[in-house]
N, C-alpha and C positions, 0 to 999 in steps of 0.2 A: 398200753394194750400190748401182750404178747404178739408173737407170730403165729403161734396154734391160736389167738382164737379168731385172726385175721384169715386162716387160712379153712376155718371152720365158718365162715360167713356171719358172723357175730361181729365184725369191726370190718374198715378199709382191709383191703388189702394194699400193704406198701412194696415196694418192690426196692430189696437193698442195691445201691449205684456196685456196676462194677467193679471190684477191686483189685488193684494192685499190690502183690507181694512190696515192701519197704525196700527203697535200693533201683527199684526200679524205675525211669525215665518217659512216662507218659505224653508229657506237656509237649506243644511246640516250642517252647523255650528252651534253650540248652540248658542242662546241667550244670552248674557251677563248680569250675575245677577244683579237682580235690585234691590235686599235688604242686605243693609249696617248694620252691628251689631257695635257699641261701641264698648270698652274693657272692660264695665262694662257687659255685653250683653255676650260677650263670656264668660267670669269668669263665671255669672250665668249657661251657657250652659254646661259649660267644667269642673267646678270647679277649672282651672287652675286660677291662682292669674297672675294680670297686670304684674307682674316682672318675672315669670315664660316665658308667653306672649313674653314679651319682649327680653327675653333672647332666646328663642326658635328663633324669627326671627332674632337676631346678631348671630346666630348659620346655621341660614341657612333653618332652620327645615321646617320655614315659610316665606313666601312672606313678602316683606314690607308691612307695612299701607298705605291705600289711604290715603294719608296728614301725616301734621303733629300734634304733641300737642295734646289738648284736644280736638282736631276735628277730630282726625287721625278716621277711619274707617278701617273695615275688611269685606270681603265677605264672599259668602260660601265655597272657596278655603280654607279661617281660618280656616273656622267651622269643614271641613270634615278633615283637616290635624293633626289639634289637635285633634281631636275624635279617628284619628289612632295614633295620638299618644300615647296618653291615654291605649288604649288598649293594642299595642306593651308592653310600660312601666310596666304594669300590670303581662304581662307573662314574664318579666324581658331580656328584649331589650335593648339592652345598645343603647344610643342618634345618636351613627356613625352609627351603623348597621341601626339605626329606616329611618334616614337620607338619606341612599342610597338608602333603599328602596324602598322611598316616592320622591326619585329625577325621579326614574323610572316609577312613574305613573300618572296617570291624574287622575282631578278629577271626570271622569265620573269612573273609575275603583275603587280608592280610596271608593265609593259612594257604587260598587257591592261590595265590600270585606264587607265594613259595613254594607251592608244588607239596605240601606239609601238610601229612595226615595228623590229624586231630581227634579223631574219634576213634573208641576200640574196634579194634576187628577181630574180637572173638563174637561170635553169634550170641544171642539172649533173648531167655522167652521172657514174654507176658502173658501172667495171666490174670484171663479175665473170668472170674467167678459170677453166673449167672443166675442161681439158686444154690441150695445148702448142698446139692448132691451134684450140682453139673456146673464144672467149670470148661471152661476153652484155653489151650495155650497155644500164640502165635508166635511162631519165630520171626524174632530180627536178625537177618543176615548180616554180621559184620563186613564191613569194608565194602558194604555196596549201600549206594543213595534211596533212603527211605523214595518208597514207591507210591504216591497217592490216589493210585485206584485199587492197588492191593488194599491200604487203609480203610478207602470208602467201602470194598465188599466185606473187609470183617466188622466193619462197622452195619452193613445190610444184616449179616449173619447174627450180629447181637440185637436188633432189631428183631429180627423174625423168629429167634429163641424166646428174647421174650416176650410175646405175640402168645407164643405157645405155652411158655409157661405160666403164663396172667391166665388162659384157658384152663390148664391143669388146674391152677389152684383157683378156680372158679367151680369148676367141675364138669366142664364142659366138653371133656375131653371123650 
């Protein structure tokens, strides 16, 4: 069944979900990072050396590589593990202790301890399409912590649009 004849009272009216532009970051689950560092990349980062590296992940300390060989990749889970590492090491942490530590944490936590921003801090809309003719865009403030009563009112607000627009195309209006 069309939209016109849903909207002519001849079928349901359905009402299409919200939509997000592609690229765009809706979920409560983070993003999966999308930049890959070499092993030459981390050594520059870390000053840790490839066999250091290497051994830290036969140890546990760190995740496997994406791949193998000279294509192998690391993400920011490397970056921020070996950074605590580094430091641990530094106040003289023996590799077990550094290990347990870092099995009990994530890397958004890993990220606060380091003082280590993670997330972009350029601002980004969402938007959220409510019918064919009226969408809403909300800005996300980069570099400030998602607000969850700010959330829950554009969530009221998509609520009570479409409240109104089910009326409209009812004819209620």
């Amino acid at each position: 069944m069309d939209e016109r004849s849903q909207r002519d009272g001849t079928g349901p009216v359905r009402r299409r979900p919200a939509q997000v532009p592609p690229g765009r970051n809706i979920s409560t689950q983070p993003a999966p990072d999308r930049y890959r560092y070499s092993i030459a990349e981390l050594e520059e980062q870390t000053g840790f050396s490839s066999r250091t590296i290497r051994y830290y992940v036969s140890k546990a300390l760190l995740p496997p590589a994406h791949g193998r060989g000279p294509t192998a990749t690391y993400d920011l889970s490397h970056l921020l593990r070996l950074r605590a590492i580094q430091r641990r090491r530094q106040e003289g942490v023996l590799l077990e202790e550094i290990k347990a530590e870092l099995d009990d944490l994530s890397d958004e936590q890993i990220a606060d301890i380091l003082e280590v921003r993670t997330d972009p801090i350029e601002d980004r809309w969402r938007r959220i399409l409510l019918h064919d003719d009226i969408e809403i865009h909300v800005r996300e403030r980069g570099g400030q912590p998602r607000n969850a009563n700010f959330d829950k009112a554009v969530d009221q607000i998509v609520k009570h649009a479409q409240i109104a627009i089910d009326d409209l195309d009812r004819g209620m209006s």
